[in-house]
C-alpha positions as CSV (number, residue, x, y, z in Angstrom):
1,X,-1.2,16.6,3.4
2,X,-3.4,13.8,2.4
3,X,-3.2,10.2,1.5
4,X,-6.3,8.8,0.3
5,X,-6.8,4.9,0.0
6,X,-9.4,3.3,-2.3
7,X,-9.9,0.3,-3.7
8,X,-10.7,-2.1,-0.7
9,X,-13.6,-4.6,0.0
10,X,-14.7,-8.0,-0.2
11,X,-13.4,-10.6,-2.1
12,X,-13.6,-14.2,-2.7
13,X,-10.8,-16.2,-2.4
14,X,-8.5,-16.5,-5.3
15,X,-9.3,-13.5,-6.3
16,X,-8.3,-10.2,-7.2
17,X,-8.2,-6.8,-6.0
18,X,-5.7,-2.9,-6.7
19,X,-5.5,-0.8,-4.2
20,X,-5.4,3.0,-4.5
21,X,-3.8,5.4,-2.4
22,X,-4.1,9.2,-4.3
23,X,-1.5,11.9,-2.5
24,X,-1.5,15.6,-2.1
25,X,0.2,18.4,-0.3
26,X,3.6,17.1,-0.7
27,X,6.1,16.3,-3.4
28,X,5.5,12.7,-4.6
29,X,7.9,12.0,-6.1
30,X,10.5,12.4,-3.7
31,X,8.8,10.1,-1.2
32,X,9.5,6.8,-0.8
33,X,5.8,4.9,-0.7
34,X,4.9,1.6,1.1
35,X,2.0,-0.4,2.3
36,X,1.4,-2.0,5.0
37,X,-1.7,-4.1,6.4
38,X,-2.5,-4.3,10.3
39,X,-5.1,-6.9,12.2
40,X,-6.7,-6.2,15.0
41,X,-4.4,-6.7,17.9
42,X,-1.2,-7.0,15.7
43,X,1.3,-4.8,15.2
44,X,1.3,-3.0,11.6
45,X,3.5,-4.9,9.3
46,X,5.2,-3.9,5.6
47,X,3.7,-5.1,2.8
48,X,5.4,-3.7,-0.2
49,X,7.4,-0.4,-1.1
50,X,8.7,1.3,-4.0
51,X,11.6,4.0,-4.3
52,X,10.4,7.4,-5.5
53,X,11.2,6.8,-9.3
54,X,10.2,3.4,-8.8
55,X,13.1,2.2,-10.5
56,X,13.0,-0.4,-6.9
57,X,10.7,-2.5,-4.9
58,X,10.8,-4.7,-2.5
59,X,8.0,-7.2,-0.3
60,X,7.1,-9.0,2.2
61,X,7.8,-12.9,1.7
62,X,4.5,-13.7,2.2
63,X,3.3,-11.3,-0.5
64,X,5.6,-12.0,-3.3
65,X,4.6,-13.6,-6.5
66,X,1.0,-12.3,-5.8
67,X,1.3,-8.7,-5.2
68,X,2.9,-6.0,-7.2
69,X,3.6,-2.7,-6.1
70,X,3.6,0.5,-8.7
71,X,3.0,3.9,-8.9
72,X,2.4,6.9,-11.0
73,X,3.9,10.2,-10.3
74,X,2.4,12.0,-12.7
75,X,-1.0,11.1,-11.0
76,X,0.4,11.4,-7.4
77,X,-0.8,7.7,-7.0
78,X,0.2,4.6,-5.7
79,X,-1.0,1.4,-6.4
80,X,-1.5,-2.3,-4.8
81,X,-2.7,-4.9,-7.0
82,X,-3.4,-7.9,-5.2
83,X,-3.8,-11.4,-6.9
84,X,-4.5,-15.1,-5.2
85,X,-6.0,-13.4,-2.4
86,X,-5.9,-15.9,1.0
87,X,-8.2,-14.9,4.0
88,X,-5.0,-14.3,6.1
89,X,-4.9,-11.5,3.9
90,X,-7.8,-9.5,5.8
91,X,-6.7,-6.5,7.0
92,X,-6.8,-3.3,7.3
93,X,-4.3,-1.7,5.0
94,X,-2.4,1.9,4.6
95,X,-0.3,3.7,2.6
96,X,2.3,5.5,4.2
97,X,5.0,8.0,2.3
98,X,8.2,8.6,3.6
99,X,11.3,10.9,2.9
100,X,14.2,12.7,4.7
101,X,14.4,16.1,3.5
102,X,16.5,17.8,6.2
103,X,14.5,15.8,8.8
104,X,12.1,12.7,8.2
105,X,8.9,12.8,7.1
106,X,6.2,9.9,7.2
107,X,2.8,10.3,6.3
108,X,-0.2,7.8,6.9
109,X,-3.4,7.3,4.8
110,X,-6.3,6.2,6.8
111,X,-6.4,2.5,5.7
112,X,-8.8,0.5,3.5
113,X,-10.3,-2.6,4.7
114,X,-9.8,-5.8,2.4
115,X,-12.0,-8.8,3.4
116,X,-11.3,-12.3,2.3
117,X,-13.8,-14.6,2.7
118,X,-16.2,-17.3,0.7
């Protein structure tokens, strides 16, 4: 099982960035997939997720209106895209996939640091 996250760097504020996070070794599309963004010293919080189908999503307050959650089973890939980026917004951010198939599974990419800074 892997979760791969791409798509992370540095970025002026008021700007842009989409996140990447490419799956394999599990069935996508039956996994419910979220992000979520952790700071140093803080505890990991939700940023956005999106049912299986993707027919739902659902945010953090601080993140709606500026970032939109998607993905793409046919490409095993969820996405992040990130607009009127703020410098509260650096951190360290992860996908995670989740689904209870007899029992619950959770998976964990290994994050993808977004700096925002001038």
């Amino acid at each position: 099982v892997q979760l791969v996250e791409s798509g992370g760097g540095l970025v002026q504020p008021g700007g842009s960035l989409r996140l990447s996070c490419a799956a394999s070794g599990f069935t996508f599309s039956s996994y419910v997939m979220s992000w979520y963004r952790q700071a140093p010293g803080k505890e990991r919080e939700l940023v956005a997720a999106i049912t299986s189908v993707g027919g739902s999503t659902n945010y953090a307050d601080s993140m709606k209106g500026r970032f939109t959650i998607s993905r793409d089973n046919a490409k095993n890939t969820v996405y992040l895209q990130m607009n009127s980026l703020k410098p509260e917004d650096t951190d360290v951010y992860y996908c995670k996939a989740r689904a209870y198939v007899g029992k619950m599974y959770v998976y964990w990419g290994q994050g993808t640091q977004v700096t925002v800074s001038s």
